[in-house]
C-alpha positions in Angstrom: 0.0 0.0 0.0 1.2 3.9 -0.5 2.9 5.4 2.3 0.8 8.2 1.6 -2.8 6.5 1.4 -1.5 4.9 4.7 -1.1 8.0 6.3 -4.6 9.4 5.0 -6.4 6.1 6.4 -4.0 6.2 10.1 -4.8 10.3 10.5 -7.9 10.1 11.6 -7.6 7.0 14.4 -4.1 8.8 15.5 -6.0 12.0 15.9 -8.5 10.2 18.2 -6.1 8.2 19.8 -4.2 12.0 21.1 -7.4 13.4 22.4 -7.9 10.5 24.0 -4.6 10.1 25.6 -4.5 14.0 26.7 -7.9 13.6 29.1 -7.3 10.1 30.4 -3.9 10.4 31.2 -5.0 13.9 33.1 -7.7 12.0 34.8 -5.9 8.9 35.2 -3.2 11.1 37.9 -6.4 12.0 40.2 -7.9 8.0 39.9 -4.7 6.7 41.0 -4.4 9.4 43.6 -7.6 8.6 45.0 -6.8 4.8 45.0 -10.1 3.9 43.0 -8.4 2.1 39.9 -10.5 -0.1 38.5 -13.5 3.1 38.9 -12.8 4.0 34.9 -13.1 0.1 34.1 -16.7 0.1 36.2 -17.6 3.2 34.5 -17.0 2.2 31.2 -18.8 -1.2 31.9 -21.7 0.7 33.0 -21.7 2.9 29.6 -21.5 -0.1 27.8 -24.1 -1.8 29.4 -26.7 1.6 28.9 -25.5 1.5 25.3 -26.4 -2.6 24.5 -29.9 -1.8 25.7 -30.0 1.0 23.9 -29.3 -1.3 20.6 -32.1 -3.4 22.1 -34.7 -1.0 22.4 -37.0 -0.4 19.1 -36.6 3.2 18.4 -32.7 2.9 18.2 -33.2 0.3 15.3 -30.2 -1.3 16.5 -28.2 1.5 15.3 -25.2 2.1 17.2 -24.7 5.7 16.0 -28.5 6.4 16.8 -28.6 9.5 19.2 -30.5 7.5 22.1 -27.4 4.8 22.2 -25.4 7.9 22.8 -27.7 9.7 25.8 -28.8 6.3 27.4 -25.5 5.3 27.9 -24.5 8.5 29.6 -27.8 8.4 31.5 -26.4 4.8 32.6 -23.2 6.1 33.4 -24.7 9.3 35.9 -26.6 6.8 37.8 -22.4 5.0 38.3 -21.3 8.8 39.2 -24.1 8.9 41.4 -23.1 5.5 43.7 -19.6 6.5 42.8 -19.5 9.7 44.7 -21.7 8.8 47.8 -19.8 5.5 49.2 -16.2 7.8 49.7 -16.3 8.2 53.4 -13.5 7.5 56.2 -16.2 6.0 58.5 -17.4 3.2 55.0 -17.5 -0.4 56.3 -16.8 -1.5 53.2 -14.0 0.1 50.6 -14.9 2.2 47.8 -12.6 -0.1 45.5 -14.8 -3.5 46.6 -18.3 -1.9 45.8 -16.6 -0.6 42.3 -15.6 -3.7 41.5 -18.9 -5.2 42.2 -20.6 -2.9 40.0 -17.9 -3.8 37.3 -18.9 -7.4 37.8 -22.6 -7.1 37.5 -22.7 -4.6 34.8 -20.3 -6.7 32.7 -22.9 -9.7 33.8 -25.6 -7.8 32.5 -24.7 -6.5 29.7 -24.1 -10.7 28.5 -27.5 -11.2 29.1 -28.5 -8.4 27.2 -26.7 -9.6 24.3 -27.8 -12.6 24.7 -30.7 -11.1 22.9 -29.0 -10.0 20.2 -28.7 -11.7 17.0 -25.0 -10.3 16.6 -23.5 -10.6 20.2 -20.7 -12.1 18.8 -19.7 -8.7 17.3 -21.7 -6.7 20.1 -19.1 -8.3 22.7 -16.0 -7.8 20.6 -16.7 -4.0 20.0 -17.4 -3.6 24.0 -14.3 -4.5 24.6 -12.0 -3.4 22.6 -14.0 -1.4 19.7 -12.6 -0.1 16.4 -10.7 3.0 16.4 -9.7 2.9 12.7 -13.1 3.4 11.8 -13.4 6.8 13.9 -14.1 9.9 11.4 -13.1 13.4 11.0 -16.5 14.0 12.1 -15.9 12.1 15.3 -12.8 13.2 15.9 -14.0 17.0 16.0 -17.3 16.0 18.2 -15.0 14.1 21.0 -12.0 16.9 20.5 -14.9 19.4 21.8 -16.4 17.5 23.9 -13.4 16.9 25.9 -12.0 20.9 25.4 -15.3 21.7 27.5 -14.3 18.7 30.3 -10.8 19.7 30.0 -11.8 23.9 30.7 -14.0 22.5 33.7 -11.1 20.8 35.2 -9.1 23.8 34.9 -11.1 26.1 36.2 -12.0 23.8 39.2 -8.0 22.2 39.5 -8.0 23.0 43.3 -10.9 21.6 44.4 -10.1 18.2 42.3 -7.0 18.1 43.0 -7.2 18.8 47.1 -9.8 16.0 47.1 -7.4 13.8 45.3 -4.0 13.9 47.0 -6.1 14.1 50.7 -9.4 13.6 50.9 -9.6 13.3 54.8 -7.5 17.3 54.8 -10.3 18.5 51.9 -13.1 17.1 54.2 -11.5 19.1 57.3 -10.8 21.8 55.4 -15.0 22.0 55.0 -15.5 21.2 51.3 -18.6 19.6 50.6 -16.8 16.3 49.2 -19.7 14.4 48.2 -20.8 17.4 45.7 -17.1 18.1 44.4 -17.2 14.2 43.8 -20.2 13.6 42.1 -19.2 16.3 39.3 -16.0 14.8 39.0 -17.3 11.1 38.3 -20.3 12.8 35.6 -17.7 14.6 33.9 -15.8 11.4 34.3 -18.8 9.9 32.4 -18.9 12.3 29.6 -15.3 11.0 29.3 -15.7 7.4 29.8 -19.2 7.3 27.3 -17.7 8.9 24.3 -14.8 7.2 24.7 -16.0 3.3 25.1 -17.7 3.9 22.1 -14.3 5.2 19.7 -12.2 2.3 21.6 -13.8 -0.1 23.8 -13.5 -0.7 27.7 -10.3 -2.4 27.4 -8.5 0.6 25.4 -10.3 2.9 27.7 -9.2 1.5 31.2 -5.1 1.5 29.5 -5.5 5.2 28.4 -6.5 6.0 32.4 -4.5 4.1 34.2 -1.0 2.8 32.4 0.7 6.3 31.4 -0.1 7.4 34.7 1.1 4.2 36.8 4.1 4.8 34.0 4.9 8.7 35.1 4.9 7.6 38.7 7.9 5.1 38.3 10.0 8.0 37.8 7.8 11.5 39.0 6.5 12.8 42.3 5.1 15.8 41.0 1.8 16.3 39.1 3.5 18.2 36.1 6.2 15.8 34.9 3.5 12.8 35.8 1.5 14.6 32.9 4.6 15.4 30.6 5.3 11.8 30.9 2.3 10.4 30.4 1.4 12.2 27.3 4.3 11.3 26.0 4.0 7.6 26.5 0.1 7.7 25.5 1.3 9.6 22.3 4.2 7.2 20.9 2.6 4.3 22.4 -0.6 5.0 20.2 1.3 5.8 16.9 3.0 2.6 17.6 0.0 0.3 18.3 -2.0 1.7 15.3 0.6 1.7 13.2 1.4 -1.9 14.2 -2.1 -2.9 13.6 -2.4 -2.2 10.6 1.0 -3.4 9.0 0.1 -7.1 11.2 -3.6 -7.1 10.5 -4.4 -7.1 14.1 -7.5 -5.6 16.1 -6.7 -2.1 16.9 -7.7 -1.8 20.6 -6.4 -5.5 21.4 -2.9 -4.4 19.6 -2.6 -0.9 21.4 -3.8 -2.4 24.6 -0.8 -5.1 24.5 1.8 -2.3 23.0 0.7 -0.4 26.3 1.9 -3.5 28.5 5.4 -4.3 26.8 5.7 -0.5 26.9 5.1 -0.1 30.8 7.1 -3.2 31.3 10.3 -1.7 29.4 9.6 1.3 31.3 10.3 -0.3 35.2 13.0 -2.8 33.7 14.8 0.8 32.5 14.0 2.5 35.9 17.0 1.4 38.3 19.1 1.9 35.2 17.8 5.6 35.0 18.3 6.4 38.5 21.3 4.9 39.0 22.8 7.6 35.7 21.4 9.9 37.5 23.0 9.3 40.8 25.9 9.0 39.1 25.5 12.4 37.3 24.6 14.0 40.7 27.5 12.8 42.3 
């Protein structure tokens, strides 16, 4: 194939893949923070789960792209921010993470036995997990790159709240901000996030943007600014690489960028001691 027909096909899906990288790795720092990991994975669950009722429901004409797969999913995953935001507490019996991951569990139950009314749940499962990010358009591209501009400006201009709630949430609570509130608007525009997103890559993709540049930036940053720097970077080679990758192998997008992710992460701690210990030595 043409090197340039290649690059027309791999703009698109590399475009998507940036702007998805550059709000999941910014959200990823305050999940991990917050110790609530596997929350994105449970969100994303729950958005997929809205959306394969959505396909089951007459009106959506088992469209995916129909508008009501869209705003039920995102309906699903505000009821998730909902429960999300109201079980934090230093007095909880049981752990934030535990009730998360039963929610993963039994949306991810669910949403099989919703397919299993589905003539195509074959195909219904397969894009759940690990959807299609080649076929994303120009048109999608610009919808999610706003989309996410408007999250993005709403993080910014609330940074200090999110960001005290994140690093110490029993200080923000003494401090007298209303926790709960600050919470629940960081898990629905979480699920602005989470919903557009499961539907351009899949849960799998999804939970690896979140969570694996940020666990990455933390082997060798305190600080939140070079966790970012480092995390954008990794999310931005790491996609070129997996799409790229995917294509030349004929391998499923998500499934390849997913697994470029892990050897990525896994170079990254084998190279750690070897990076500190040059710059000991430099220091010296």
């Amino acid at each position: 194939m043409d090197l340039m027909l290649i690059l027309q096909f791999l703009a698109a899906p590399f475009v998507a893949s940036l702007i998805l990288t550059g709000i999941h790795a910014y959200l990823g720092v305050h999940v991990v923070e917050r110790g609530v990991i596997f929350v994105d994975l449970s969100l994303a669950q729950i958005a997929a789960l809205g959306a394969t009722i959505a396909l089951l429901l007459p009106f959506s004409g088992g469209d995916p792209h129909h508008p009501s797969v869209y705003w039920i999913s995102l309906g699903f995953t505000f009821v998730g921010a909902a429960i999300f935001s109201t079980i934090r507490s230093r007095r909880a019996r049981i752990p934030q993470e535990a009730i998360i991951g039963i929610v993963y569990a039994v949306a991810s139950a669910a949403a099989i036995l919703a397919m299993s009314k589905s003539t195509s749940q074959a195909e219904h499962l397969k894009d759940m997990l690990v959807g299609n990010i080649l076929a994303v358009s120009w048109v999608d591209v610009g919808k999610t790159a706003a989309l996410y501009g408007l999250i993005g400006l709403f993080h910014y201009v609330f940074r200090r709240k999110f960001l005290a709630i994140s690093m110490s949430h029993e200080q923000a609570e003494a401090d007298g901000v209303a926790v709960r509130f600050w919470d629940f608007l960081f898990y629905a525009s979480f699920g602005f996030v989470v919903t557009s997103s499961v539907s351009i890559a899949g849960v799998l993709l999804v939970f690896c943007y979140l969570i694996v540049p940020s666990v990455a930036a933390m082997l060798y940053a305190d600080r939140i600014g070079p966790r970012l720097a480092i995390g954008w970077s990794m999310g931005t080679l790491v996609s070129a690489l997996g799409v790229y990758l995917s294509l030349v192998l004929d391998l499923p997008t998500g499934a390849t960028i997913v697994c470029t992710f892990g050897l990525v992460l896994i170079l990254m701690a084998v190279a750690r001691p070897f990076v500190q210990r040059g710059a000991a030595t430099q220091g010296a």
